[in-house]
Kinemage of the C-alpha trace (Angstrom):
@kinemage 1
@onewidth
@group {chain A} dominant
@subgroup {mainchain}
@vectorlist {calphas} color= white
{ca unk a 1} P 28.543 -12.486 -17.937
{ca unk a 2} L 28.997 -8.393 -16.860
{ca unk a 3} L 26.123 -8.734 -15.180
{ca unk a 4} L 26.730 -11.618 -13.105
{ca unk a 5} L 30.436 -9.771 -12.223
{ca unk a 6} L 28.545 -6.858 -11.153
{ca unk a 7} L 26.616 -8.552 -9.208
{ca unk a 8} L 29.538 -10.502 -7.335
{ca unk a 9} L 30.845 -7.299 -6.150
{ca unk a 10} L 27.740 -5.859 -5.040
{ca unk a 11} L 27.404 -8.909 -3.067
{ca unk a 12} L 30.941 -8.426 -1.361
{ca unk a 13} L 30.696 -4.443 -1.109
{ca unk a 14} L 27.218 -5.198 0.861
{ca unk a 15} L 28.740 -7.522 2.534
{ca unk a 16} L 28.914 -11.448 3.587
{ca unk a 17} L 24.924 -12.245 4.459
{ca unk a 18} L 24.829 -15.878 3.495
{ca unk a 19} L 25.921 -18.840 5.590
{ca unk a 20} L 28.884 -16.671 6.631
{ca unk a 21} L 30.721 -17.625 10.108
{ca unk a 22} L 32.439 -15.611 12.953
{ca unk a 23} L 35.970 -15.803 14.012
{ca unk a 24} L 37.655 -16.217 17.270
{ca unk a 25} L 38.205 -12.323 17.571
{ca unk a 26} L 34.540 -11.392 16.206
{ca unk a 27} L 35.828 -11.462 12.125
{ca unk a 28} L 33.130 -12.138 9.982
{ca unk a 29} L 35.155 -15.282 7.940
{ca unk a 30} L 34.149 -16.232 4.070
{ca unk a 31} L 30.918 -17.886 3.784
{ca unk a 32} L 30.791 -21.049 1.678
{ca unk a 33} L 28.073 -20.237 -0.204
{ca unk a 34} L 25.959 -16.918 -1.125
{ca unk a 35} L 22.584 -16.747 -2.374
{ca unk a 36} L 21.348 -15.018 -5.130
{ca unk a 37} L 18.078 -15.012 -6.616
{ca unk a 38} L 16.428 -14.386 -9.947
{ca unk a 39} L 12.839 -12.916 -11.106
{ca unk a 40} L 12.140 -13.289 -14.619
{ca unk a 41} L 9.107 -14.236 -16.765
{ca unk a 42} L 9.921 -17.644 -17.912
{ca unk a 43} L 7.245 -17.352 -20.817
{ca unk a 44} L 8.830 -14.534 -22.564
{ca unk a 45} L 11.483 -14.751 -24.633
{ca unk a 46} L 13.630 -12.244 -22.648
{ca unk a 47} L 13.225 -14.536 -19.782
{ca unk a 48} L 13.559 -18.043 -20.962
{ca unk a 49} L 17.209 -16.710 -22.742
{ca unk a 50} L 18.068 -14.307 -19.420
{ca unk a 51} L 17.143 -18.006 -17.485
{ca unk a 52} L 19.699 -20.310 -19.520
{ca unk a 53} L 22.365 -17.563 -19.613
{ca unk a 54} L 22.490 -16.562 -15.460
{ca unk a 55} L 22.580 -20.130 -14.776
{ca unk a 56} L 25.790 -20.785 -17.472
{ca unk a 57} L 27.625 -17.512 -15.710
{ca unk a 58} L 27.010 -19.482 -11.788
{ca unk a 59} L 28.289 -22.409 -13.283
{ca unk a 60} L 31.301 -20.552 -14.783
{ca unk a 61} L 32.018 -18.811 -11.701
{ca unk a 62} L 31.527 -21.839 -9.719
{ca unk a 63} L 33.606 -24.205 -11.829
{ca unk a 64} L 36.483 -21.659 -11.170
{ca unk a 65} L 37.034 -21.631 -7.372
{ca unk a 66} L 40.285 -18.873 -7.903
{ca unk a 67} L 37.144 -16.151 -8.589
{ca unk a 68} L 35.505 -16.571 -5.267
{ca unk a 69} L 38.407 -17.868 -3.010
{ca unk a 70} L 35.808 -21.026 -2.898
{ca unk a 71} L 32.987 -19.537 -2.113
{ca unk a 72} L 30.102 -20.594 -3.890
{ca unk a 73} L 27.275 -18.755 -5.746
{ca unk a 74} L 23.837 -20.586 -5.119
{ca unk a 75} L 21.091 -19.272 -7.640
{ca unk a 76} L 17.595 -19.804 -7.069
{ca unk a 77} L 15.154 -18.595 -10.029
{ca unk a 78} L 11.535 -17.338 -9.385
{ca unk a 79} L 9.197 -16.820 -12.082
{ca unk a 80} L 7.115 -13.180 -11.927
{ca unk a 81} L 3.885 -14.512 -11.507
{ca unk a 82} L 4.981 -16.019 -7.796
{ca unk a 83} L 5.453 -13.918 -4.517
{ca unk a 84} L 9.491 -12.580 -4.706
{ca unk a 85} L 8.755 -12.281 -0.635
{ca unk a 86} L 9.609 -16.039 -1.149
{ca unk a 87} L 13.550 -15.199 -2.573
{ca unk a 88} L 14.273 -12.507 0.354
{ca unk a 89} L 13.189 -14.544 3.027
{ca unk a 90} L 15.861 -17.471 1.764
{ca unk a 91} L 18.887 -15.405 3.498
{ca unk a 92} L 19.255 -13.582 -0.470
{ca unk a 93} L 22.470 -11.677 -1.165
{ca unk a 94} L 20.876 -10.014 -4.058
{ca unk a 95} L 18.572 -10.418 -6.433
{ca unk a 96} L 18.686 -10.100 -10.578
{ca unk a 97} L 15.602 -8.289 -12.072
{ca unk a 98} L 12.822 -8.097 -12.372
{ca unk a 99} L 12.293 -7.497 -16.459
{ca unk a 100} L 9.329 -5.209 -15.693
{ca unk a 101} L 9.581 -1.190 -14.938
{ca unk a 102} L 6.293 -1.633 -13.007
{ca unk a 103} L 6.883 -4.534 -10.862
{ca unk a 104} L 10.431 -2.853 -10.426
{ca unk a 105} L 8.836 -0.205 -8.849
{ca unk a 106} L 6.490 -2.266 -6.679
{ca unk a 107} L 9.792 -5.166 -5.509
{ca unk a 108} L 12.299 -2.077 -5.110
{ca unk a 109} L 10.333 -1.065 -2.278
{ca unk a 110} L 10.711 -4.408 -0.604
{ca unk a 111} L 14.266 -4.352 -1.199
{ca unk a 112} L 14.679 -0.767 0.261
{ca unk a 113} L 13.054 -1.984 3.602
{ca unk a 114} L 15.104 -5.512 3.583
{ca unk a 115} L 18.230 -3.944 2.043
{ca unk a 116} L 19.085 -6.313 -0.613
{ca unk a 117} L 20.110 -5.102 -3.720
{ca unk a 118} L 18.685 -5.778 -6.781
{ca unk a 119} L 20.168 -5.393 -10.091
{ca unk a 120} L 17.287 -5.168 -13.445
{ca unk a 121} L 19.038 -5.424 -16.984
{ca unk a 122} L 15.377 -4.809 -18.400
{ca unk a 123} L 13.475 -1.955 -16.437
{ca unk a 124} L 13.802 1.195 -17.812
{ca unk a 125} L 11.608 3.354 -16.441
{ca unk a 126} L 13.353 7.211 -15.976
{ca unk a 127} L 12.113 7.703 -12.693
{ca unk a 128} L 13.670 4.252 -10.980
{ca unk a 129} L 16.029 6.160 -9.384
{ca unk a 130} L 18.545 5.487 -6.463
{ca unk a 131} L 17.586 8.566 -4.983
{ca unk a 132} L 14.019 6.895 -4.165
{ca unk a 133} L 15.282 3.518 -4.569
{ca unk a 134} L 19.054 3.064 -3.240
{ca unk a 135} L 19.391 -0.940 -3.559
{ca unk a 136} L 18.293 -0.386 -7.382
{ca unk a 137} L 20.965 -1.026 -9.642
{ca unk a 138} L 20.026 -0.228 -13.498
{ca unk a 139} L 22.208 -2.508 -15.588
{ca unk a 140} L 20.717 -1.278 -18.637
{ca unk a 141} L 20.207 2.502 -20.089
{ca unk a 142} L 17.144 4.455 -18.454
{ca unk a 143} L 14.205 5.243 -21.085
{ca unk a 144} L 15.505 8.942 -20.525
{ca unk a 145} L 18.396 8.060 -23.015
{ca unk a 146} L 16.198 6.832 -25.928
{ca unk a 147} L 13.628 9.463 -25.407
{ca unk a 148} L 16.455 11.516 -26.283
{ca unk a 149} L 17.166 10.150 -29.233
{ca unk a 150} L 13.892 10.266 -30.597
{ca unk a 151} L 13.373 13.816 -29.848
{ca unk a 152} L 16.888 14.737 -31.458
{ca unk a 153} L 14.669 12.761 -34.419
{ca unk a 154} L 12.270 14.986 -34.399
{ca unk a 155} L 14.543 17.807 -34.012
{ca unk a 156} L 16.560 17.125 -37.224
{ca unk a 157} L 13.187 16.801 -39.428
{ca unk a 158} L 11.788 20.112 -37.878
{ca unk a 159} L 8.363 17.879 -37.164
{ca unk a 160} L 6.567 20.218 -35.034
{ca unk a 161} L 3.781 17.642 -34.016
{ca unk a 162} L 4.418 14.471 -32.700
{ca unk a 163} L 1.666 12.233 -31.560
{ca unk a 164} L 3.164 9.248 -29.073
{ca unk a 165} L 1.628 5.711 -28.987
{ca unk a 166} L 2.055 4.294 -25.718
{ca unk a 167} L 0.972 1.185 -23.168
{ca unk a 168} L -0.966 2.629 -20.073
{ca unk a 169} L 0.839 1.910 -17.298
{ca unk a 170} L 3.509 3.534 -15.288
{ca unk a 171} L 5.955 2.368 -17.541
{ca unk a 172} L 4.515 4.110 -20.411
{ca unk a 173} L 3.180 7.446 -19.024
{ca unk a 174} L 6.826 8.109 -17.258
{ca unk a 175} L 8.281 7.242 -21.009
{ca unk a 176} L 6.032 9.777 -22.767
{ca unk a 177} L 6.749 12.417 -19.820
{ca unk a 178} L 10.471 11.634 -20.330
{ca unk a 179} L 9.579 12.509 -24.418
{ca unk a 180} L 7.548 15.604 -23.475
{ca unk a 181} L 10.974 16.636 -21.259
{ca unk a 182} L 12.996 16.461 -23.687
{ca unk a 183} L 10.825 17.983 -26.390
{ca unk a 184} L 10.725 20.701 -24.593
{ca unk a 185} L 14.335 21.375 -24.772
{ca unk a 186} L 14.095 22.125 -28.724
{ca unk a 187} L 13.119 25.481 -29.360
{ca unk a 188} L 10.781 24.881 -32.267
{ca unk a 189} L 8.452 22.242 -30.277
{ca unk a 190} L 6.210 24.633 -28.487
{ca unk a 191} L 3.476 22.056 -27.038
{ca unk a 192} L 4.284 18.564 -25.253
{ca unk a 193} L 3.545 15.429 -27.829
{ca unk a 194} L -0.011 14.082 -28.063
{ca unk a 195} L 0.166 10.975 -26.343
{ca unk a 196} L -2.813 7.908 -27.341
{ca unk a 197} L -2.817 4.806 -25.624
{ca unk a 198} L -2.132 1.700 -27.629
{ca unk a 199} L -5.786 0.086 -26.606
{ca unk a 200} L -7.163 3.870 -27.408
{ca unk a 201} L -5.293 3.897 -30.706
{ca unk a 202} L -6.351 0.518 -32.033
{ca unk a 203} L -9.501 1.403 -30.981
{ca unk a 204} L -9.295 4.639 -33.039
{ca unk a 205} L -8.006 2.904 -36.150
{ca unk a 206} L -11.135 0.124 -35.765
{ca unk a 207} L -13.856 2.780 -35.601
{ca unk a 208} L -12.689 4.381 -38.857
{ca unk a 209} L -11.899 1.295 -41.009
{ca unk a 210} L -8.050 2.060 -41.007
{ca unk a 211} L -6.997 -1.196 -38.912
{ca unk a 212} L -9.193 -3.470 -41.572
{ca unk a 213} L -7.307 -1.143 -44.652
{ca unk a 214} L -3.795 -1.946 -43.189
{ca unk a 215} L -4.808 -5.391 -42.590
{ca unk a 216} L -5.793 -5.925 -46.126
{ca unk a 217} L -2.570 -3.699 -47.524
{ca unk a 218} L -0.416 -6.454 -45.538
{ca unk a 219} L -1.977 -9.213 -46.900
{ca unk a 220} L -1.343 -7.779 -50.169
{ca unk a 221} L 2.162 -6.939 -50.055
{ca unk a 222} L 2.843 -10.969 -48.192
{ca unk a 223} L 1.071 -12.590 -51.039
């Protein structure tokens, strides 16, 4: 429900762009309805909940014309896998999401050149900033925060190597330099962490027997 109030007012501090009408002496009036659009990935979990829960917040809104003045918020969802080209060319205030770091990086430039604002409760890739990206709007904490965290970990224990697992993609190489930043902060961490891929890793613990060891120790402790 924050998000959807953020979003309401930066759809009326970027002004009236849906279905809005002009006055006698040139005032832009209240529009009757504003469109907003969604991208989420309807088979994951994040996205089937974020789905049912954006729609209930509209509806709230909606049911409660003393929010709006009687305007009316009209949501349309997309899922990931289809063009977003398809939400900004359907007069779109602004748009929720996407849940993805990397397609937030590819859709934020879109948004830059159309100037619709788009607001992700689920990227959190450190370098999505609104220096590069103005019509970004994080809703969530950057990776920078957590990366933090861990190295204050690694800080307390006095672990002077640190080997990273990671996904390879942009997502997960700007996480591990975020890491390596703040590693380098403590005094006792000379060298940045050892980062492995997860597909690398797995492939790792395959070649030596380890992933069939831990599969068996599992099995053990369920039965």
């Amino acid at each position: 429900m924050i998000k959807i109030w953020l979003l309401v007012l930066v759809i009326f501090c970027n002004g009236f762009t849906s279905k809005g009408t002009i006055s006698n002496n040139n005032v832009p009036t209240r529009p009757i309805t504003i469109n907003i659009g969604a991208i989420l990935s309807f088979n994951s979990t994040i996205g089937r909940v974020a789905k049912v829960a954006i729609q209930a917040a509209v509806d709230d809104i909606n049911s409660n014309a003393t929010i709006l003045n009687g305007t009316k918020l009209n949501i349309s969802m997309q899922d990931t896998k289809f063009s977003t080209l398809l939400l900004m060319e359907k007069d779109t205030a602004a748009i929720i999401g996407p849940q993805y770091s990397v397609m937030a990086h590819v859709i934020s430039h879109i948004a830059n050149e159309m100037q619709v604002p788009l607001l992700s409760f689920a990227a959190t890739d450190p370098t999505l900033t609104s220096l590069q990206f103005p019509y970004f709007v994080r809703t969530t904490q950057s990776d920078l925060y957590q990366m933090s965290a861990v190295a204050d970990i690694i800080d307390q224990f006095q672990w002077r190597d640190v080997i990273a697992i990671f996904i390879d993609d942009d997502h997960g190489r700007n996480g591990v330099a975020a890491l390596g930043d703040k590693l380098a902060e403590k005094p006792h961490i000379m060298d940045s962490p050892l980062a492995i891929d997860v597909s690398t890793a797995i492939l790792k613990l395959s070649e030596n027997g380890d992933l069939q060891r831990i599969h068996d120790k599992w099995l053990t402790r369920s039965a």
